[in-house]
LOSE-518360 format. One record per residue (C-alpha): residue in one letter; x, y, z. Coordinates in steps of 0.5 Angstrom, whole numbers, plus 500, padded with zeros to 3 digits. Layout:
residues N
AXYZ;...
This chain:
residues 165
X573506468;X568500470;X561499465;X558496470;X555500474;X550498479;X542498478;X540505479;X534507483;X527509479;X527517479;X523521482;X520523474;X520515472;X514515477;X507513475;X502519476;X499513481;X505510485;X505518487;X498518489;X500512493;X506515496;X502521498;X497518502;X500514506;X504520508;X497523509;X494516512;X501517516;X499523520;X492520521;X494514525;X499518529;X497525529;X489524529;X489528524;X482529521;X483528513;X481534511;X486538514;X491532512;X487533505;X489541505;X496540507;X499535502;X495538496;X500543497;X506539498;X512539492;X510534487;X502533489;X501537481;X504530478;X499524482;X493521480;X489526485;X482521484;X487516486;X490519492;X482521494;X480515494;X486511498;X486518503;X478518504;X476511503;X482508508;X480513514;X473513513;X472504513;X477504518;X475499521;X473495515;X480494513;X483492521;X478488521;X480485514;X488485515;X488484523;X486477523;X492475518;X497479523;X502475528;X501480533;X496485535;X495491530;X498496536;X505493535;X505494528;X509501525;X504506523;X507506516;X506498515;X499500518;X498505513;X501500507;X496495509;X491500509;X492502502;X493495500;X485492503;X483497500;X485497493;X484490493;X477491495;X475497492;X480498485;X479493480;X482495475;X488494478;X491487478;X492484485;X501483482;X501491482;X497492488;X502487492;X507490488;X506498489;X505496497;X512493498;X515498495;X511503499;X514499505;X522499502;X521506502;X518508508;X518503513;X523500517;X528494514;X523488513;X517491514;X516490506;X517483508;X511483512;X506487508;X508482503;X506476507;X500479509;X498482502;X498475499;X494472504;X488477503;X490477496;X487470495;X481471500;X478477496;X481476489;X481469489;X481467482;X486472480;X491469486;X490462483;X491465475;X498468479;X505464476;X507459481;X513463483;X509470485;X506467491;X508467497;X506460500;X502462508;X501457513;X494460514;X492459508;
């Protein structure tokens, strides 16, 4: 018998009450940017989806309610930094990059590291094979225009270098 055994993935138990309000908004964010859900009716049906009782519910408010109510702020803020039109970017990473932005800009308490990690594992899960390479790249660049200070305090090797910037 081999004592190696590979690394396992986080249970779902290991989780943080706030990485599963992130996961369930963008579920929710998921049906809003493809089905044009409103967010009440998206906010009803995940509230009673398996496991919603473990998230940080202020947290899931916040990111569901402040993504699809400044919308447009958040395209605004990420599209400029995109290699393509929003349009060609998967709901999924839209949904990330919205979740990004606004964490960047509205939760403080959550260092910018967290915020860019939390996201690219959101992209691993959920989106499609690099995607999380994408969101990546994209979270960086923000990083360091709406947190600059906390960007430029950053270990060398957890920046990403952009040509943009």
């Amino acid at each position: 018998m081999n004592d190696q055994s590979p690394i396992k993935p986080r249970k779902a138990a290991d989780k943080s009450a706030r990485t599963r309000a992130r996961e369930f908004a963008l579920q929710a964010l998921y049906q809003h940017l493809v089905g044009r859900n409103t967010a009440s009716d998206i906010d009803s049906f995940t509230r009673d989806l398996s496991g919603f009782h473990k998230s940080d519910s202020a947290h899931y408010d916040a990111l569901l309610h402040g993504c699809v109510e400044q919308a447009e702020a958040l395209d605004a803020l990420v599209t400029p930094l995109l290699d393509r039109p929003m349009a060609e970017i998967s709901p999924i990473e839209h949904g990330v990059l919205w979740i990004g932005a606004y964490e960047l800009q509205h939760c403080l308490d959550v260092p910018l590291r967290v915020v860019i990690n939390e996201c690219v594992e959101l992209a691993k899960s959920f989106g499609g094979t690099d995607g999380h390479k994408y969101v990546n790249g994209v979270l960086h660049q923000l990083g360091a225009r709406l947190r600059p200070l906390e960007a430029a305090a950053a270990p060398a090797g957890s920046r990403k270098s952009s040509k943009a910037e």
